[in-house]
N, C-alpha and C positions, 0 to 999 in steps of 0.2 A: 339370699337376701330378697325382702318383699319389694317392688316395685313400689314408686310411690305413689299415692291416690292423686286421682285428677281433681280437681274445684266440683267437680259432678258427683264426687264420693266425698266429698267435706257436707253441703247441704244438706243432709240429714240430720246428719250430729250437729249442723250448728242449729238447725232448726229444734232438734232436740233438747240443744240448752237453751234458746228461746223458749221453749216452753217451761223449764225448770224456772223461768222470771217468774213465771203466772203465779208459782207457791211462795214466794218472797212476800213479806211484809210491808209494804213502803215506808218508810220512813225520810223527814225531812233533811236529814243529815249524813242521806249516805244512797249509793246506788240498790238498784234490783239486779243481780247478776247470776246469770243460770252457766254452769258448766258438764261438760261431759268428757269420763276418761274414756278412752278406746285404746284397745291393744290391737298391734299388726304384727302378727307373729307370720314366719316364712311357711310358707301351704295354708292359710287360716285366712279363714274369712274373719274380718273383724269384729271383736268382742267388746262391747260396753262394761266396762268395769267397774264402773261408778259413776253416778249423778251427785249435783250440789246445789245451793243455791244458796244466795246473801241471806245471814243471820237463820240457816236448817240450823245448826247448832248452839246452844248456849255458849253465849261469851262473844256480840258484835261480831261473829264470824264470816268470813266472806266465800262466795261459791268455790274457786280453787280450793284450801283449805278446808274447807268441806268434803269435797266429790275427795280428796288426798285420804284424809282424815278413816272415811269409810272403808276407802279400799284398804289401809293397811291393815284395820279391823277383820278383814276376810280369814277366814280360817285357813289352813292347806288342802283342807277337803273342798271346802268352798271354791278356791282359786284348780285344784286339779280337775274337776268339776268344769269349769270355765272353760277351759285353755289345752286339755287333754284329754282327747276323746280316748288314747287307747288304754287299758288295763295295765296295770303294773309300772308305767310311766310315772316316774316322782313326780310331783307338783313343782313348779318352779317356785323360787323365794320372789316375796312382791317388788324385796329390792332389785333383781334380778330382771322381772316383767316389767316393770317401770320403764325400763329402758328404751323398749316397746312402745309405749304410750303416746298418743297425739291427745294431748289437751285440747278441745272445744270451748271457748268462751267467748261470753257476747258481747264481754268489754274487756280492753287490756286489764290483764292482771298486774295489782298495785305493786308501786315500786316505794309507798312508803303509806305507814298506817299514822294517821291523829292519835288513835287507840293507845299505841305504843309497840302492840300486839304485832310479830313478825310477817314481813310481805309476803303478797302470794306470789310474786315474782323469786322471793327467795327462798320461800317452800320445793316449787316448782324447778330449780334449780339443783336445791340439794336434791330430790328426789332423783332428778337425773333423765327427766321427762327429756323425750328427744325431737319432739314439735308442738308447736303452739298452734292451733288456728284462729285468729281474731276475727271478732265481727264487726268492732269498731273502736277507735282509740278513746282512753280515756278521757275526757271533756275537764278543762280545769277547773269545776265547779267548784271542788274543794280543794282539792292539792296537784300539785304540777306531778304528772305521771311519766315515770321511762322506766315502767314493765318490759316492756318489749326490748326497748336499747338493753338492757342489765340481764335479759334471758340471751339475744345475740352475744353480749359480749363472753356468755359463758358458754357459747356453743352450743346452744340451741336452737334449732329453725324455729323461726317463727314466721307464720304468712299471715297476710291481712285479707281476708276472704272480702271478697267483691259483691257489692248487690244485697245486701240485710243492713246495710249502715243504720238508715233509718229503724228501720222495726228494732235492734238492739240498742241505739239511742234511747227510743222512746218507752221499750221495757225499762233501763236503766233508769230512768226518771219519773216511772210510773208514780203517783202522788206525789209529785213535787209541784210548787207552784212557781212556775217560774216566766 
């Protein structure tokens, strides 16, 4: 079993989904949200498996759902590639490495859509992701948010990473007038 990362090995990658805000579109009716997946496999230095970000996708999509969305797109060559340096090693299935996974985002992931369109709280669940790291809670601006309560109650770690609150506030709200 891999040791878990310190706050010291989280700032990159949440700095990394800060910068997936910079590609987000503003819009006045919804956040800018950058995500990053990373896998921690046992002897493996960690692996970025996918990026996302609020509306990369056709269809009001949000950064979770997105960075998800890509990696199960990976092909087995793509993901053995990744994840296994040695020859002749199968490829693991994504369902499989998911498990692996510490989710980066800069804002909690939503625990309920306007859209209609299903939560990245419940994406992120059924995947089977095994940690969250937030950069800051969601702000009621449009809907009361318990991402985070509804990932704990399924067994998920989730931590609330210290010290970016502002700068992922302020990505999250980039062109809004408020």
């Amino acid at each position: 079993m891999s040791k878990p990362p310190t706050s010291d090995e989280h700032e990159p990658f949440l700095r990394q989904a800060l910068e997936q805000t910079t590609f987000c579109e503003p819009v006045q009716t919804a956040f800018c949200v950058g995500c990053v997946l990373v896998a921690r496999l046992p002897n493996s230095n960690p692996i970025v498996l996918s990026t996302g970000f609020s509306r990369e996708l056709p269809g009001n999509t949000h950064a979770e759902a997105n960075a998800l969305a890509k990696v199960q797109i990976l092909s087995s060559l793509q993901l053995k590639s990744l994840v296994s340096p040695w020859p002749g090693e199968a490829a693991p299935v994504i369902e499989d490495l998911l498990y692996h996974v510490d989710v980066y985002t800069t804002l909690e992931p939503c625990s309920v859509r306007t859209s209609g369109l299903p939560s990245c709280a419940d994406a992120l669940i059924r995947a089977r992701i095994r940690r969250c790291i937030i950069g800051v809670r969601e702000p009621d601006d449009f809907v009361k948010c318990e991402g985070a309560q509804k990932m704990k109650d399924a067994g998920i770690e989730v931590i609330w990473y210290g010290g970016l609150e502002q700068e992922c506030l302020d990505a999250a709200r980039r062109g809004h007038h408020i």
